[in-house]
ZAVO-677263 format. One record per residue: y negated, z, x of N, C-alpha, C in turn; chain; residue number from 0. Coordinates in steps of 0.001 Angstrom, whole numbers, plus 524288, in hexadecimal, padded with zeros to 5 digits. Last residue first. Example, Ala and Ser with C-alpha at 12.3 -4.5 7.8 and 13.67 -1.06 7.14 Angstrom:
+-------+-------+-------+-------+-------+-------+-------+-------+-------+--------+-----+
:   n_Y :   n_Z :   n_X :  ca_Y :  ca_Z :  ca_X :   c_Y :   c_Z :   c_X : chaine : num :
+-------+-------+-------+-------+-------+-------+-------+-------+-------+--------+-----+
: 808CA : 81BA8 : 83232 : 80424 : 81BE4 : 83566 : 7FFE2 : 81EBE : 83264 :      A :   1 :
: 8163A : 81E78 : 83386 : 81194 : 81E78 : 8300C : 80CE4 : 81E78 : 83390 :      A :   0 :
+-------+-------+-------+-------+-------+-------+-------+-------+-------+--------+-----+
***
This chain:
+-------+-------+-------+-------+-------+-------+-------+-------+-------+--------+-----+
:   n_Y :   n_Z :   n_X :  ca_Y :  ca_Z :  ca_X :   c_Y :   c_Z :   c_X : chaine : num :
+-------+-------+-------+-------+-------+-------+-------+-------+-------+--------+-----+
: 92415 : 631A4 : F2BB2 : 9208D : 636FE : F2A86 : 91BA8 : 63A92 : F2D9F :      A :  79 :
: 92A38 : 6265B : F290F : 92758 : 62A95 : F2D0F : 92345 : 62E75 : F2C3D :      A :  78 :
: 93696 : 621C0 : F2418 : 92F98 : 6231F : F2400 : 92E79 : 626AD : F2A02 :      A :  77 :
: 9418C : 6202F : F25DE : 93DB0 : 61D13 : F286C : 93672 : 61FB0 : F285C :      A :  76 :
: 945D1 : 6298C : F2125 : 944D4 : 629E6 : F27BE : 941D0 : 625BC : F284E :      A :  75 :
: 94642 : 62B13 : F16F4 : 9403C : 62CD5 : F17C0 : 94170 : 62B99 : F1ECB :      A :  74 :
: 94C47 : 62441 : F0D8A : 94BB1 : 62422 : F1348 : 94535 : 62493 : F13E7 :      A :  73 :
: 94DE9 : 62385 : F0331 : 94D63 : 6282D : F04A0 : 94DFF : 62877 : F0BA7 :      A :  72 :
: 94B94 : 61A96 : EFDEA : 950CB : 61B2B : F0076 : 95127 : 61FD4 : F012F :      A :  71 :
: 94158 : 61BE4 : EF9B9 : 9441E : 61B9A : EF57F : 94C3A : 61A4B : EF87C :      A :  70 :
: 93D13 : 61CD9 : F0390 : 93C7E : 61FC3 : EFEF5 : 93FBD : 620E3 : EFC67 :      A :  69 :
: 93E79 : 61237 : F0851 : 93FEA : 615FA : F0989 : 93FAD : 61A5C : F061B :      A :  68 :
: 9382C : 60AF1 : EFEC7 : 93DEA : 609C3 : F0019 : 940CD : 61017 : F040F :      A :  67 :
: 92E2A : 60D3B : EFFB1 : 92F47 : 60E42 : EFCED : 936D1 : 60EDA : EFDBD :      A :  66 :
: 927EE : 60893 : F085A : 92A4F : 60C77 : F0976 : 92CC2 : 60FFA : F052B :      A :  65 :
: 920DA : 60021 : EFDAA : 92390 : 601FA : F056E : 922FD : 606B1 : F03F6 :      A :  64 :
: 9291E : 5FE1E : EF2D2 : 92288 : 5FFAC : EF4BB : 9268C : 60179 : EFC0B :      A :  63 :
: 92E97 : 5F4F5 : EEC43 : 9301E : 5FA27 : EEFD3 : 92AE6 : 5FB72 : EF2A1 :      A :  62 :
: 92DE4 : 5F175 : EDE92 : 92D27 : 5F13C : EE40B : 92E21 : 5F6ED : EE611 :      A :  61 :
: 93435 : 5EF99 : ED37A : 9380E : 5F1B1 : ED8A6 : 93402 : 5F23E : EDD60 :      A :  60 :
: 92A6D : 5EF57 : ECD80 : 92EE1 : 5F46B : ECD2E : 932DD : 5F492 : ED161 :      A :  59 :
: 926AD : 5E55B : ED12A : 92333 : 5EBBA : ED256 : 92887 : 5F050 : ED346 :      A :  58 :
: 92EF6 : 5E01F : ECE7A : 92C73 : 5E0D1 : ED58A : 92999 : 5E531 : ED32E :      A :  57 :
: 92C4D : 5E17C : EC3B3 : 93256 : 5E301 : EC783 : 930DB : 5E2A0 : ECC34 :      A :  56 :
: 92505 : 5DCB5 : EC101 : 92549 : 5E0AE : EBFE3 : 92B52 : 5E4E3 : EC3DA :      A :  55 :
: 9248F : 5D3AB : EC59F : 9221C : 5D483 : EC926 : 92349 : 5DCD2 : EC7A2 :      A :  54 :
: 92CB1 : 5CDE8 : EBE86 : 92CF5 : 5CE24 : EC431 : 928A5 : 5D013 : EC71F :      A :  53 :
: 92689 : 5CEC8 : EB5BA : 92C9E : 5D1AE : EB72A : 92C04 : 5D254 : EBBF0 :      A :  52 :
: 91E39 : 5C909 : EB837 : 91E31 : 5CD3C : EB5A5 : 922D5 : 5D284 : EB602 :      A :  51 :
: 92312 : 5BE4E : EB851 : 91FB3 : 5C009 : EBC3B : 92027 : 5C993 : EBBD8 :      A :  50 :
: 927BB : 5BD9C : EAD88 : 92C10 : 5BE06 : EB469 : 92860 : 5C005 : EB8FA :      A :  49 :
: 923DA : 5BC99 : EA5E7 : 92368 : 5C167 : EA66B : 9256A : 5C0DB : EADC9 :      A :  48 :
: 928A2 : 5B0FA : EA258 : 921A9 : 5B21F : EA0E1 : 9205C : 5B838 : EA487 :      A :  47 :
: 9324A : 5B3EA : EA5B4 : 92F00 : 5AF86 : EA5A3 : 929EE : 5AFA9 : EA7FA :      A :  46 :
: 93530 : 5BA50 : E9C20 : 936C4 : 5BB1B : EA35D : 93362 : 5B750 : EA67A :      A :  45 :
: 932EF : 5B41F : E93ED : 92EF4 : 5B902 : E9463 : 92EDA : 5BAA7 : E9B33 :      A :  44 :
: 93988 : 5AC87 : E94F8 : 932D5 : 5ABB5 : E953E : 930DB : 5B0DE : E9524 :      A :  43 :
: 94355 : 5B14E : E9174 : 9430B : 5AED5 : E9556 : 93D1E : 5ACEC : E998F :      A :  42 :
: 94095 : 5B66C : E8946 : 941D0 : 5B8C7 : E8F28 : 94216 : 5B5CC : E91B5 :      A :  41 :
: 9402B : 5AB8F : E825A : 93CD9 : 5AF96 : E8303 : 93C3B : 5B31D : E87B5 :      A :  40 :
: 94BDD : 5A811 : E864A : 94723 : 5A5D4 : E86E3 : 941D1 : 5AA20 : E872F :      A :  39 :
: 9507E : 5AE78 : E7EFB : 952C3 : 5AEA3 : E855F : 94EFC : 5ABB1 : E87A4 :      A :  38 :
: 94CAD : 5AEF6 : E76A2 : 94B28 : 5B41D : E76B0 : 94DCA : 5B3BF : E7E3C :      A :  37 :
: 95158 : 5A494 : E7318 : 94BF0 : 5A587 : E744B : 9499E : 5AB12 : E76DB :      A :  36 :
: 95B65 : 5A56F : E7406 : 959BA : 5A3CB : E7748 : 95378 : 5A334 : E790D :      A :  35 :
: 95D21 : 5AE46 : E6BFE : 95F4D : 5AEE5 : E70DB : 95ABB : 5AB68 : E738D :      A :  34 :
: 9594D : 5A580 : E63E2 : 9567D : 5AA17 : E6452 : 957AA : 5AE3E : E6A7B :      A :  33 :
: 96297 : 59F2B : E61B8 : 95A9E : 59D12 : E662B : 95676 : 5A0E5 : E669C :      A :  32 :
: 968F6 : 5A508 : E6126 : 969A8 : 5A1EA : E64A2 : 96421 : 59FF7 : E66ED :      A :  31 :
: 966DB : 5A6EB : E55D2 : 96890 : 5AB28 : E5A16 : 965BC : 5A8BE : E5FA0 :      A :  30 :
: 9660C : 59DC3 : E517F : 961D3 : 5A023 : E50D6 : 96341 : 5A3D3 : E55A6 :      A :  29 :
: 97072 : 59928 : E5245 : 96D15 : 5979E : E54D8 : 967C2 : 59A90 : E55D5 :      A :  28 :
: 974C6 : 5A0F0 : E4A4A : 97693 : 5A270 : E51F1 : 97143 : 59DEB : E5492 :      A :  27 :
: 97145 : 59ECE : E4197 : 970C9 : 5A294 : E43C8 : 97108 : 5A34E : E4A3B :      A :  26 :
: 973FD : 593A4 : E4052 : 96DEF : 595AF : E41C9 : 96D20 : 598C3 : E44CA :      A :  25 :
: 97E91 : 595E2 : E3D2A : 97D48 : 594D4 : E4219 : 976E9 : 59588 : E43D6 :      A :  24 :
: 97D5B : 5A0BD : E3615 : 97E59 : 59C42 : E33EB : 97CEA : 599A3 : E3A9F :      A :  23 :
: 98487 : 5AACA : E2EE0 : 98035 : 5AB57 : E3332 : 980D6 : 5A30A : E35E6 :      A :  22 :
: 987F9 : 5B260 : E24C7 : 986FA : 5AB79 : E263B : 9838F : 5AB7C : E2B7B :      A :  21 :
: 98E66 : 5BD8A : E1FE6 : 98918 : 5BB75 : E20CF : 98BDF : 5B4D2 : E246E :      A :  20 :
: 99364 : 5C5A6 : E1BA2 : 9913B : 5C13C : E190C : 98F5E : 5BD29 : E18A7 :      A :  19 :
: 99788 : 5D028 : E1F7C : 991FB : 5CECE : E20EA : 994F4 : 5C753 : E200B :      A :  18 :
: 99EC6 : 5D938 : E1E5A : 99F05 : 5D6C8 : E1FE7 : 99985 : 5D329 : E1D3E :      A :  17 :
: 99808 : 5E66B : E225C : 99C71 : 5E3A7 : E1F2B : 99A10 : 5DE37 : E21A8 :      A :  16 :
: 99808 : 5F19F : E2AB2 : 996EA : 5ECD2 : E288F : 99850 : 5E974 : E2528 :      A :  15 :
: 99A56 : 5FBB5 : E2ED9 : 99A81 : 5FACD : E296A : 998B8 : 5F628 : E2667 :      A :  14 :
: 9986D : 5FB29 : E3A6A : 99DCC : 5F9EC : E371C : 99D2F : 5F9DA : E3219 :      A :  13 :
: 98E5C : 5F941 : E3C0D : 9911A : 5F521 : E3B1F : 99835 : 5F4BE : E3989 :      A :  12 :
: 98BB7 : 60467 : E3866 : 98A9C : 60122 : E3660 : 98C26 : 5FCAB : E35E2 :      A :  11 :
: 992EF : 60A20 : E407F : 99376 : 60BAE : E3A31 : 99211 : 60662 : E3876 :      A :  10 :
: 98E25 : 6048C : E4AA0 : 9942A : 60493 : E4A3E : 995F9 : 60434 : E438B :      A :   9 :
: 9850C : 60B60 : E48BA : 98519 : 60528 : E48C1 : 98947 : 602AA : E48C2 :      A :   8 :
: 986FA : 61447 : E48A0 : 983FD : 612EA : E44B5 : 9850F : 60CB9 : E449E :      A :   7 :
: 98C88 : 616E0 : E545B : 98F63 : 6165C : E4F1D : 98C88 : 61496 : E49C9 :      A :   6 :
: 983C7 : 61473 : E594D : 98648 : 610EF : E58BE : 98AC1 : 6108A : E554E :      A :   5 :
: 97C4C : 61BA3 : E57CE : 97B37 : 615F3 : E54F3 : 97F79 : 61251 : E552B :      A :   4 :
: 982BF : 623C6 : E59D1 : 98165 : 62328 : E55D8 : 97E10 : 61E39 : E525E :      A :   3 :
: 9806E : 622C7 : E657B : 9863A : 62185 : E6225 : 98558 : 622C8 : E5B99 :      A :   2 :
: 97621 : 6222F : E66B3 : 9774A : 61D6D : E671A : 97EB5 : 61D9A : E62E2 :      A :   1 :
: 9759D : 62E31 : E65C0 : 972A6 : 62AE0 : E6246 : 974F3 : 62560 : E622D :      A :   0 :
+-------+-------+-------+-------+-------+-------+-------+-------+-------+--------+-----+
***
């Protein structure tokens, strides 16, 4: 499936012609504060959320006792 989008998309931009067009400095400025707002935005969401992250990842890595032998496969320390 994918090599077929990619010859579709290969077809399409080879049959391009040549394009007319004026792209005027605005343009890159417009680019440019849009990058930097959308690097801001993440930047406040990590922010606003950091408690949230960081407590979501301590859950997902904690090691519960006696968990660590288990998951080595050392059954000689236990006692039965």
């Amino acid at each position: 499936m994918m090599t077929i989008v990619f010859v579709a998309a290969v077809a399409f931009l080879g049959m391009t012609g040549t394009a007319h067009a004026y792209i005027d400095p605005g343009a890159g400025s417009f680019v440019l504060q849009m990058a930097l707002a959308g690097a801001l935005a993440l930047g406040a969401s990590i922010k606003f959320f950091w408690f949230r992250i960081k407590e979501g990842a301590r859950r997902l890595f904690r090691r519960r006792r006696g968990d660590t032998a288990d998951r080595r496969g050392d059954t000689a320390d236990r006692t039965e």
